[in-house]
C-alpha positions in Angstrom: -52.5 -39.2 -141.7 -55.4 -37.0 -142.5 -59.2 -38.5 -142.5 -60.9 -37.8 -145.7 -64.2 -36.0 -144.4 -65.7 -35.8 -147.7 -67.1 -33.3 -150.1 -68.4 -29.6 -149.5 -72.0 -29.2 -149.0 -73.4 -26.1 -150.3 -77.4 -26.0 -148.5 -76.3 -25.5 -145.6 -75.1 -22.0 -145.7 -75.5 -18.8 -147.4 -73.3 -19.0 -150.4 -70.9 -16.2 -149.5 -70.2 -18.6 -146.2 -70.1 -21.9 -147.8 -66.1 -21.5 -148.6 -65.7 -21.6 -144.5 -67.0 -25.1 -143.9 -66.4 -28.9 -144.5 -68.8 -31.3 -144.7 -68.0 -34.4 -142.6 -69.8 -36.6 -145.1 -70.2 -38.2 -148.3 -72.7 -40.3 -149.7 -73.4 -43.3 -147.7 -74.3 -44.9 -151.2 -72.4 -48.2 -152.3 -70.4 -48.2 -149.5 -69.6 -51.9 -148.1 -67.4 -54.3 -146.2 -66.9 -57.8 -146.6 -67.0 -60.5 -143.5 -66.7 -63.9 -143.2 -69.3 -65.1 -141.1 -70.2 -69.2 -140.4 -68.1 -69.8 -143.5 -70.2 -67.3 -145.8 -69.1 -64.1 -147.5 -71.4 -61.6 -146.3 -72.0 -58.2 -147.5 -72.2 -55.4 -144.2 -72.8 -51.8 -145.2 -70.7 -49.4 -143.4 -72.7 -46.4 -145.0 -69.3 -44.2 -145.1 -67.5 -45.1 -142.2 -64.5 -45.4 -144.3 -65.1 -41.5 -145.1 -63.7 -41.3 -141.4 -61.0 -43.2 -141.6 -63.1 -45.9 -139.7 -62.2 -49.5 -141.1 -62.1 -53.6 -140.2 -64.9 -53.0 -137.9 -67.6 -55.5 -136.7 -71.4 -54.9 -137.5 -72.3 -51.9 -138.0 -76.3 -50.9 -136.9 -77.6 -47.8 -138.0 -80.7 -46.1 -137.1 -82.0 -49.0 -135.3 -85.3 -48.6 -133.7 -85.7 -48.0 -129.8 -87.2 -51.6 -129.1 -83.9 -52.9 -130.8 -81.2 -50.6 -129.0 -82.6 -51.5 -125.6 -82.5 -55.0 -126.3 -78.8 -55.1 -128.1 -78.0 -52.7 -124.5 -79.5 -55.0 -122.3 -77.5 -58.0 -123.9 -74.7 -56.2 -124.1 -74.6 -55.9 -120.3 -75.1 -52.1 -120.5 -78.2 -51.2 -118.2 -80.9 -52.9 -116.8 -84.9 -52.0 -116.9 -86.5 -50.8 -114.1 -89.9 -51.3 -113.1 -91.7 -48.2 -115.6 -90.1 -49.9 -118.4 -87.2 -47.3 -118.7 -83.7 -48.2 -119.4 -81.2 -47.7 -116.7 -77.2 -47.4 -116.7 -74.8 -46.1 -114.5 -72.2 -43.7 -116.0 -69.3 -45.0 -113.7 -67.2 -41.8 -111.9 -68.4 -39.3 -114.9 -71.7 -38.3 -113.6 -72.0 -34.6 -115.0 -70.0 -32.7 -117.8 -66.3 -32.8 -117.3 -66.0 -28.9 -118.7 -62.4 -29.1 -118.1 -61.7 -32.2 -120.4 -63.2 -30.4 -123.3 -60.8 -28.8 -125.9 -61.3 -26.7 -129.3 -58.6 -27.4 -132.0 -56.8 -24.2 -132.9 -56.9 -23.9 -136.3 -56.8 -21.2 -139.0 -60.4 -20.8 -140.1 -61.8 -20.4 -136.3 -58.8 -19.4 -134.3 -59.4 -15.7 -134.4 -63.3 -15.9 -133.5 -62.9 -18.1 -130.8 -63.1 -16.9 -127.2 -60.3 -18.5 -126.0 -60.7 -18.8 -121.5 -60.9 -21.7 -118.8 -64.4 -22.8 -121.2 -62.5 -22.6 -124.8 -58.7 -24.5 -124.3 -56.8 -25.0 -127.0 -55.5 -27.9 -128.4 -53.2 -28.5 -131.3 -53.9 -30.3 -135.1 -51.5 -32.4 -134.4 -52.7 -33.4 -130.9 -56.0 -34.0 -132.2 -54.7 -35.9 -134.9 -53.4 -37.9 -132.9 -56.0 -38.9 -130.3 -58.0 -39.3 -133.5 -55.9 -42.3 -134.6 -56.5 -44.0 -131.7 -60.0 -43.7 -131.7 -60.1 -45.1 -135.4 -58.3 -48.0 -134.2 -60.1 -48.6 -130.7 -63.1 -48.9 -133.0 -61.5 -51.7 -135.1 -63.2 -54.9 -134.4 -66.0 -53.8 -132.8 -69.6 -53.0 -133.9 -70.5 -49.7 -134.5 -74.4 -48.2 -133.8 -75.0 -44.9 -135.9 -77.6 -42.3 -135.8 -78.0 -40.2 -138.5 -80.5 -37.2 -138.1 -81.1 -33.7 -137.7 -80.6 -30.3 -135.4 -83.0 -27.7 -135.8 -86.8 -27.7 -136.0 -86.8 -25.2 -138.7 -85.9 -26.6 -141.9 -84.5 -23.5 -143.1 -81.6 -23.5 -140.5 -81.8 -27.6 -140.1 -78.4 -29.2 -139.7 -77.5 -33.1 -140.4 -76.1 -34.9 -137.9 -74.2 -38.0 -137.4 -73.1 -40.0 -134.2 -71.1 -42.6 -134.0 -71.1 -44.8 -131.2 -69.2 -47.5 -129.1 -72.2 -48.3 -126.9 -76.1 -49.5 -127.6 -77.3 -46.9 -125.1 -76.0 -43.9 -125.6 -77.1 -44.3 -129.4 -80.6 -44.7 -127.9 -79.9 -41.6 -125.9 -79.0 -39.7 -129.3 -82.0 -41.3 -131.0 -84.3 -39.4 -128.5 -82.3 -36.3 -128.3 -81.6 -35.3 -131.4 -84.8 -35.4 -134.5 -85.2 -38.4 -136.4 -84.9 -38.4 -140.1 -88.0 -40.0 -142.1 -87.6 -43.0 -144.0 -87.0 -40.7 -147.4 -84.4 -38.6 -145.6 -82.7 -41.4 -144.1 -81.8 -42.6 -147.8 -80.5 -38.9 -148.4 -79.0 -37.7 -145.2 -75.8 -36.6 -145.3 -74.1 -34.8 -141.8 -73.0 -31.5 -141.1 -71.1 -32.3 -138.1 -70.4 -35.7 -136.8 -69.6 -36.9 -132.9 -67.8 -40.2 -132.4 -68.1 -41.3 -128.6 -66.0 -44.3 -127.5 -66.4 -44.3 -123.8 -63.8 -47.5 -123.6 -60.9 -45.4 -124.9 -59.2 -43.2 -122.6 -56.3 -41.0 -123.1 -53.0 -40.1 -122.0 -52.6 -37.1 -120.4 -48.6 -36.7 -121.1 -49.2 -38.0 -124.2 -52.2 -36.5 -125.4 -51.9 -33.3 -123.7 -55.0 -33.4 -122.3 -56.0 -33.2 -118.1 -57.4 -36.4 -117.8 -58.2 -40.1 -118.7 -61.5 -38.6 -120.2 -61.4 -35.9 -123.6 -63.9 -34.2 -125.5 -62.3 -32.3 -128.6 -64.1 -30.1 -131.4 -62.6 -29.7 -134.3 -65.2 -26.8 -135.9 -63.6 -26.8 -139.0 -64.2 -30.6 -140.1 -67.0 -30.1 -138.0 -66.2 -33.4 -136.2 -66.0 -34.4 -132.3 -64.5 -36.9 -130.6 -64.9 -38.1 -126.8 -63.1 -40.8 -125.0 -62.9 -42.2 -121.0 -67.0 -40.5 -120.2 -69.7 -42.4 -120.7 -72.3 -39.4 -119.4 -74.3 -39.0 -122.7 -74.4 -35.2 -121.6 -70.5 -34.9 -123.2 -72.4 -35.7 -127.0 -75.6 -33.5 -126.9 -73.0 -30.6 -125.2 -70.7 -31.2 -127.9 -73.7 -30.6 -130.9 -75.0 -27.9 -128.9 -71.6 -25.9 -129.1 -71.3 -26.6 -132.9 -74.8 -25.2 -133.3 -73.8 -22.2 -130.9 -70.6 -21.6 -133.3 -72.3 -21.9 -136.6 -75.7 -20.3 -136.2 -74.2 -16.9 -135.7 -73.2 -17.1 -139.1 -77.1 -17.4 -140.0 -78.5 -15.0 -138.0 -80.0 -17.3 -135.2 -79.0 -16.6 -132.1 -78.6 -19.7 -130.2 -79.7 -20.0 -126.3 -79.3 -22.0 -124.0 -82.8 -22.3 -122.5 -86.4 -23.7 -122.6 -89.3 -22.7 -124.7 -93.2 -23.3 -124.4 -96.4 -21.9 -126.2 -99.3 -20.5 -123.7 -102.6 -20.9 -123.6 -102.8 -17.4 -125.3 -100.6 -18.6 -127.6 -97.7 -17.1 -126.8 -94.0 -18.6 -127.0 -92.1 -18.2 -123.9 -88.3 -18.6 -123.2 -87.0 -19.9 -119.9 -82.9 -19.3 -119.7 -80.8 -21.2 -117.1 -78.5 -22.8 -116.3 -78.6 -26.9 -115.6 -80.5 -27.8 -112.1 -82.5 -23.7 -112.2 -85.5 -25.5 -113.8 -85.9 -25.1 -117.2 -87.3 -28.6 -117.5 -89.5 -28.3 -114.6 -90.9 -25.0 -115.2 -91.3 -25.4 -119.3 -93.2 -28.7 -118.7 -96.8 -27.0 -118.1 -99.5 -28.9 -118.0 -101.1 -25.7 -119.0 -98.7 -25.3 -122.0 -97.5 -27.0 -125.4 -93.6 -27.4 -124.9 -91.4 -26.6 -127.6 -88.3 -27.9 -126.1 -86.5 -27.9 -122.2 -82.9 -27.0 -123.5 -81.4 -25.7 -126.5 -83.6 -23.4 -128.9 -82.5 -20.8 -132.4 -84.0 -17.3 -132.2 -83.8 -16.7 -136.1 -85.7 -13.7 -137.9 -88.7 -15.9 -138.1 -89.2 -16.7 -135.0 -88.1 -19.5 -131.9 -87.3 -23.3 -132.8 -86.0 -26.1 -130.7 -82.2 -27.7 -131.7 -83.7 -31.0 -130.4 -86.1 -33.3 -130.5 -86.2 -34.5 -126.9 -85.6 -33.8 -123.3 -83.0 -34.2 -120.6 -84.4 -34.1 -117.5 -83.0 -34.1 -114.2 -84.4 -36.3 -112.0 -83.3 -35.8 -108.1 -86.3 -35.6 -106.1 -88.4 -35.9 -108.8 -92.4 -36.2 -107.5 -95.5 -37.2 -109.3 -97.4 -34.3 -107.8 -94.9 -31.3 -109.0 -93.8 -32.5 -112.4 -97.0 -34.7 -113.5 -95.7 -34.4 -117.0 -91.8 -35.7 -116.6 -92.7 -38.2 -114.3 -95.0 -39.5 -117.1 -92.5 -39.6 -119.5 -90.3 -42.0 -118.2 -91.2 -45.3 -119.4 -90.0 -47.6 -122.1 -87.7 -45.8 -124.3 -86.3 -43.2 -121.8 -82.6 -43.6 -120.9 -82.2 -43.2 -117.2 -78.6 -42.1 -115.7 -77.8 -43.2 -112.3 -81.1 -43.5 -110.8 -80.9 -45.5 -107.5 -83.4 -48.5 -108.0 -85.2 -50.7 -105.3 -82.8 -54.4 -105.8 -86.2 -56.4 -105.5 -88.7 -54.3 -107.0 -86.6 -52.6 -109.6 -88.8 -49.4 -108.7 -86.5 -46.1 -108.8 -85.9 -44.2 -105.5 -85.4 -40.6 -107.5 -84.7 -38.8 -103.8 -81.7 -40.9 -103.4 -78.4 -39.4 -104.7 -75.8 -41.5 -103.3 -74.2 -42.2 -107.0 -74.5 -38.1 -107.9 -77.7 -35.4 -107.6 -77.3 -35.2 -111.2 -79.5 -38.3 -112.2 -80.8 -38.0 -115.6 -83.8 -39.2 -117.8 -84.1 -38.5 -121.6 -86.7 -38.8 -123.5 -88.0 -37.1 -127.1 -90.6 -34.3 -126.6 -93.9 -36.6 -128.1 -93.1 -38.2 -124.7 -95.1 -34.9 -123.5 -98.4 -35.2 -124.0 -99.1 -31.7 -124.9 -95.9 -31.0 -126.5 -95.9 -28.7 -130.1 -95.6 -31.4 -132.6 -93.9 -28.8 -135.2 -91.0 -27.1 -132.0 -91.0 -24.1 -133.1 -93.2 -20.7 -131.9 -93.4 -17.5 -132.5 -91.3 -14.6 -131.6 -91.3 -14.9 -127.2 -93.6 -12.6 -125.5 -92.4 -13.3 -122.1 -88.3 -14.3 -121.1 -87.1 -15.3 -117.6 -84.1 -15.3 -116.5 -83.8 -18.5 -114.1 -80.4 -18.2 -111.4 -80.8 -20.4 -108.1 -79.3 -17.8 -105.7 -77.3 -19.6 -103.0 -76.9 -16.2 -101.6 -80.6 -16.3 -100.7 -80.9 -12.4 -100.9 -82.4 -12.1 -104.9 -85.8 -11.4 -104.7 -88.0 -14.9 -106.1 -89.6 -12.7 -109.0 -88.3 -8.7 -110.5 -89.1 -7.4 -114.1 -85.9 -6.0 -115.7 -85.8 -3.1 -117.9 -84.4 -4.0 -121.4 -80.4 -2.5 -120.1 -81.0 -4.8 -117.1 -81.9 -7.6 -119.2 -78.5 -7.5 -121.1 -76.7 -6.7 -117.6 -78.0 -10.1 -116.5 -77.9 -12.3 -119.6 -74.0 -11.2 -119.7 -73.5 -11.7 -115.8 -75.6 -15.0 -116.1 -75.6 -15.2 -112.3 -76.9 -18.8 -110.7 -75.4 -21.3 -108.5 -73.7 -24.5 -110.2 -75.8 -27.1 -108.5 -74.3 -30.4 -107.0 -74.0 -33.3 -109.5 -73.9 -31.3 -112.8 -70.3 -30.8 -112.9 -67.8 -32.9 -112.0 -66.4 -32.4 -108.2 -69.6 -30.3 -107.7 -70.9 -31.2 -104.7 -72.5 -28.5 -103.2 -74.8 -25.5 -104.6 -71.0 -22.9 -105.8 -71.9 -19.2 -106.4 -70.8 -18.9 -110.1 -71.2 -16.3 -113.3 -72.0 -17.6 -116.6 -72.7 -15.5 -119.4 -75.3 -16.0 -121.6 -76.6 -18.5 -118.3 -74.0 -21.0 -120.2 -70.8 -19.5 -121.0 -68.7 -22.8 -120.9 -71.4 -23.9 -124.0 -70.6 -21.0 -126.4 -67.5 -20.6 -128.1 -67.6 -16.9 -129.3 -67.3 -13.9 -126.9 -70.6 -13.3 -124.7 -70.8 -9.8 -126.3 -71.6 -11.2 -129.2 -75.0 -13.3 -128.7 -75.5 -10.2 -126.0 -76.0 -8.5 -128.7 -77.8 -10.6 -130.7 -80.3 -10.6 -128.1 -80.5 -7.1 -128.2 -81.2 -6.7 -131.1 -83.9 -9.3 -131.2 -85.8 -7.0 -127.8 -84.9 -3.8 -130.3 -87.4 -5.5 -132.8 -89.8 -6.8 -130.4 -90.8 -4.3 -127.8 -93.3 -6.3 -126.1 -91.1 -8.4 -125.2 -91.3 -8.7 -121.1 -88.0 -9.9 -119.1 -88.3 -11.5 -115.5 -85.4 -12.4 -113.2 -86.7 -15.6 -111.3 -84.9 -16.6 -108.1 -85.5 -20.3 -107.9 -82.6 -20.8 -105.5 -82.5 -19.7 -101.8 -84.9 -17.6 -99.4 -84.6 -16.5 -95.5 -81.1 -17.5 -95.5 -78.0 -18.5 -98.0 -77.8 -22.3 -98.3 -77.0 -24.2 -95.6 -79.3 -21.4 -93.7 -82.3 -20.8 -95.5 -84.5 -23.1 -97.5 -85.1 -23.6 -101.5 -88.0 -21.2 -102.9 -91.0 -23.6 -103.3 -91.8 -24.6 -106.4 -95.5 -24.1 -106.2 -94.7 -20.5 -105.6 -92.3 -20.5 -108.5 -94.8 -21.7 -110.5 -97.8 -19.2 -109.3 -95.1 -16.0 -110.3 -94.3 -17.8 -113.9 -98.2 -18.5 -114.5 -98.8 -14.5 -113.1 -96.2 -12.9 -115.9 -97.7 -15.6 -118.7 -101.5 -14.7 -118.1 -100.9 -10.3 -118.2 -101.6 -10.3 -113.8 -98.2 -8.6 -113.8 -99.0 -5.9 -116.2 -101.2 -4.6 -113.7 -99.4 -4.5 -110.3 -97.2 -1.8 -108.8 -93.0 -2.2 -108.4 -91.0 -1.1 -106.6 -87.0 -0.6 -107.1 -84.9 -3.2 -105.2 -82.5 -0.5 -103.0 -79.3 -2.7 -104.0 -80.2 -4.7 -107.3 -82.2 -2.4 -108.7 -84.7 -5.0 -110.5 -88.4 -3.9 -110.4 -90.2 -6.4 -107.7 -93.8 -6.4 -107.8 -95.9 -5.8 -104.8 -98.6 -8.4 -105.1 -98.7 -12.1 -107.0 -101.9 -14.3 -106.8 -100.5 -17.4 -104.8 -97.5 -16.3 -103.3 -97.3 -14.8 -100.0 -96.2 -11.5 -99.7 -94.1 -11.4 -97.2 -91.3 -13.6 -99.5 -91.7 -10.9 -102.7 -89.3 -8.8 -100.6 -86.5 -11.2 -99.8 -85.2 -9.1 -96.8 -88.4 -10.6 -94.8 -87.6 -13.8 -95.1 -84.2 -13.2 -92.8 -84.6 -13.0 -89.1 -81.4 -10.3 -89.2 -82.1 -7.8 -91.2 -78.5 -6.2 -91.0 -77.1 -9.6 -91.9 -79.2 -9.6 -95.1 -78.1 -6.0 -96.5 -74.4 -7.1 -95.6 -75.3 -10.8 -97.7 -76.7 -9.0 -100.1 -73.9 -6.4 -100.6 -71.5 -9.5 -101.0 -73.1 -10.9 -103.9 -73.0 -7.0 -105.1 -69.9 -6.7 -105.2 -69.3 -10.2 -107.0 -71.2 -8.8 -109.7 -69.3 -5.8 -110.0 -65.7 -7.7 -110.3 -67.6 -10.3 -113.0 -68.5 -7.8 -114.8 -65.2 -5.8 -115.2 -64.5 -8.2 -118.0 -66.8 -6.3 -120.5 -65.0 -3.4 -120.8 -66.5 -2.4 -124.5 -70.1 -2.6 -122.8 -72.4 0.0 -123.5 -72.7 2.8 -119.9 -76.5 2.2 -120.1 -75.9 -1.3 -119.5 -73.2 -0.9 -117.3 -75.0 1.3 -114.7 -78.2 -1.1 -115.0 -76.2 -3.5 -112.4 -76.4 -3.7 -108.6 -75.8 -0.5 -106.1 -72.3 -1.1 -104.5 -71.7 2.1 -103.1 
């Protein structure tokens, strides 16, 4: 059977594109079902459920208020609060993304764009189909909580966006992620992709042919998700995120995985990175107005957040270095397998005996000096964040605009314990675009989109920021403090390192400056920090050479980018 996903929409896209796309929705108008309840006929709006296929379900809550969705949570058994007034839940043995349970249907509108790898499997229609049918009728019976809002700051490139859920809290962990319609475009929404999420269900694997109990599958021409046997929350914002990353090409944006802030020059800065490098950490100045810690559009206008709030890892979390998030968690943040004091229900964030990928979420008002409106200006100053378990990148290098698309396609960084599934331990990894398994076109092509964006914007500065290992790989060295971290960031923002002599790193090439206020010197050149200076170069060399083999894959690449990699020879 085929779901009726309604009518087309047409203000979404240019016109020429408009014959591409489905809308998921139709109007929620007049739509209603009919219960007996205490002996009385009652009248419960299922605002176009039935436009999925979704029937003979229980109450159906949509857009409740926070207050509301941790109280139905709390009844329901889901979480418990903990002593600053934030929700808590435990996400059972699916603490991170489960990247190899996610699946894109192959079908004829997308098939040949897609970049099809270990990121992008295929599925079939009919599988999807399928696994679809059983969620409609997992669902039967049971109430329903929607949230219907927005992605994308920018009206102009604003996309609706519905999610259906199984459980209280994870709809109040869409209602702070994602922006919330007023009261006048509540009455009007209608969605441009929809995510259903019934954590209960799980799935065959012989049956389904799918890998585990657990599926997430995209379907980009209904525009429509479905994920079964997680309940991470991570799996639904994901899931938006790499709709967003499809479709905004299509517009122009260029869609990046990264964080964004506005200076106290008044200048937007982008900080790209992959999950546990510090995007969240490093975006939340106190010194600066955040525009968003995760997923931004770089249109022709300008930057603008896809969200409206944050996901912040929490492991180790302190007061003293990230004032700002640990503010933010109180009543109304969601918090994911945080470790909690049995008597005083206070959390314990340095214990990670359930995963190191503990999680609080939040919207970005949460953030005292947060921009109200998420969007900036064109970025005057990109870093490039990579946690080097190697220990032999230097904590702070410019790049010349070659190198900066040599290292936004390499996307270099260590996968950090906790954010994948079976990650345990920091795993020397490549990621294009610092988020390959997120983006379902080839990396060439929001390479060059980027570009093309530091074509048009020449003042544009780039800055590779090591804020993994120093003096040793891991299990040797030690992490690059934060405080210094901080001190380099604040020292490209303010125009200190416009001033300062480089010099060429002899193996990586990247410009590393000689001085920074507030850093010691002696840890600009990485080589100091090892005790063997021979065992360095040969380290050093390694992770040379493991750029080299990445990058064989980009065989159409420019030669000026090409030769702006390491020295392996």
């Amino acid at each position: 059977m085929m779901v009726n996903l309604g009518t087309q929409k047409t203000s979404f896209f240019h016109p020429s594109q408009t014959n591409l796309l489905l809308s998921t929705q139709a109007s929620y108008s007049g739509n209603a079902t009919l219960e007996k309840d205490s002996e009385e006929a009652i009248i419960r709006p299922s605002y176009g459920l039935e436009n999925l296929g979704i029937h003979n379900i229980g109450r159906v809550y949509r857009n409740l208020p926070v207050a509301q969705l941790v109280e139905h949570a709390l009844i329901r058994g889901e979480g418990t609060l903990v002593d600053n007034g934030a929700l808590l839940v435990e996400t059972g043995q699916y603490t991170g993304r489960s990247p190899n349970d996610r699946f894109i249907v192959k079908e004829s509108s997308s098939e040949a764009e897609i970049d099809w790898n270990q990121h992008n499997v295929a599925i079939s229609e009919a599988k999807f189909n399928q696994l679809y049918q059983k969620v409609i009728a997992y669902l039967q019976g049971r109430d329903i909580y929607i949230f219907d809002g927005y992605v994308g700051a920018d009206t102009n490139y604003r996309c609706g966006v519905r999610i259906v859920n199984e459980l209280a809290s994870q709809n109040l962990f869409v209602h702070q992620l994602f922006i919330r319609p007023s009261p006048e475009e509540l009455n009007h929404h209608q969605a441009d992709f929809t995510v259903i999420a019934v954590p209960g269900l799980q799935g065959d694997p012989q049956r389904d042919d799918i890998r585990s109990e657990a599926f997430i599958v995209v379907h980009l021409q209904k525009r429509l998700v479905i994920i079964g046997g997680s309940r991470y929350s991570g799996e639904i914002k994901k899931s938006v995120f790499l709709m967003m990353n499809y479709f905004m090409t299509k517009r122009d944006v260029l869609p990046m995985h990264g964080a964004a802030n506005i200076d106290k020059r008044g200048h937007t800065n982008l900080f790209f990175g992959l999950s546990g490098t510090g995007k969240t950490t490093l975006s939340a100045d106190p010194d600066c107005r955040l525009i968003g810690d995760d997923e931004h559009g770089w249109s022709e206008s300008g930057l603008f957040n896809f969200e409206g709030g944050c996901y912040a890892k929490t492991i180790r979390l302190s007061q003293e270095h990230e004032p700002q998030i640990w503010a933010a968690i109180k009543f109304g943040t969601l918090l994911e397998n945080v470790i909690v004091d049995p008597e005083t229900q206070i959390p314990d964030y340095d214990d990670g005996r359930l995963t190191e990928n503990t999680r609080a979420a939040y919207p970005l008002r949460y953030i005292p000096n947060c921009s109200t409106s998420a969007m900036g200006s064109h970025p005057k100053t990109i870093f490039f964040l990579t946690a080097d378990a190697f220990g032999v990148l230097p904590p702070i290098a410019k790049l010349t605009k070659e190198q900066a698309m040599y290292h936004f396609l390499a996307g270099y960084t260590s996968k950090l314990a906790g954010t994948e599934r079976d990650i345990t331990a920091p795993q020397a990894t490549f990621s294009a675009c610092f988020g390959q398994c997120f983006f379902p076109l080839s990396p060439t092509v929001y390479a060059e989109m980027l570009g093309k964006r530091l074509d048009q914007h020449h003042e544009t500065n780039v800055f590779l920021i090591n804020t993994g290992w120093s003096g040793g790989p891991y299990g040797v060295g030690h992490r690059i403090a934060i405080k210094h971290t901080r001190a380099m960031v604040t020292a490209a923002l303010n125009g200190q390192l416009d001033q300062v002599k480089y010099h060429p790193h002899p193996i990586f090439k990247v410009l590393v400056p000689e001085k920074v206020t507030g850093v010691p010197h002696r840890i600009l050149d990485p080589q100091n920090t090892w005790d063997d200076a021979e065992a360095y170069q040969q380290q050093a060399l390694e992770l040379a050479y493991r750029f080299e083999a990445n990058f064989q894959q980009f065989k159409d690449v420019p030669a000026d980018i090409m030769s702006a990699g390491p020295v392996v020879g």
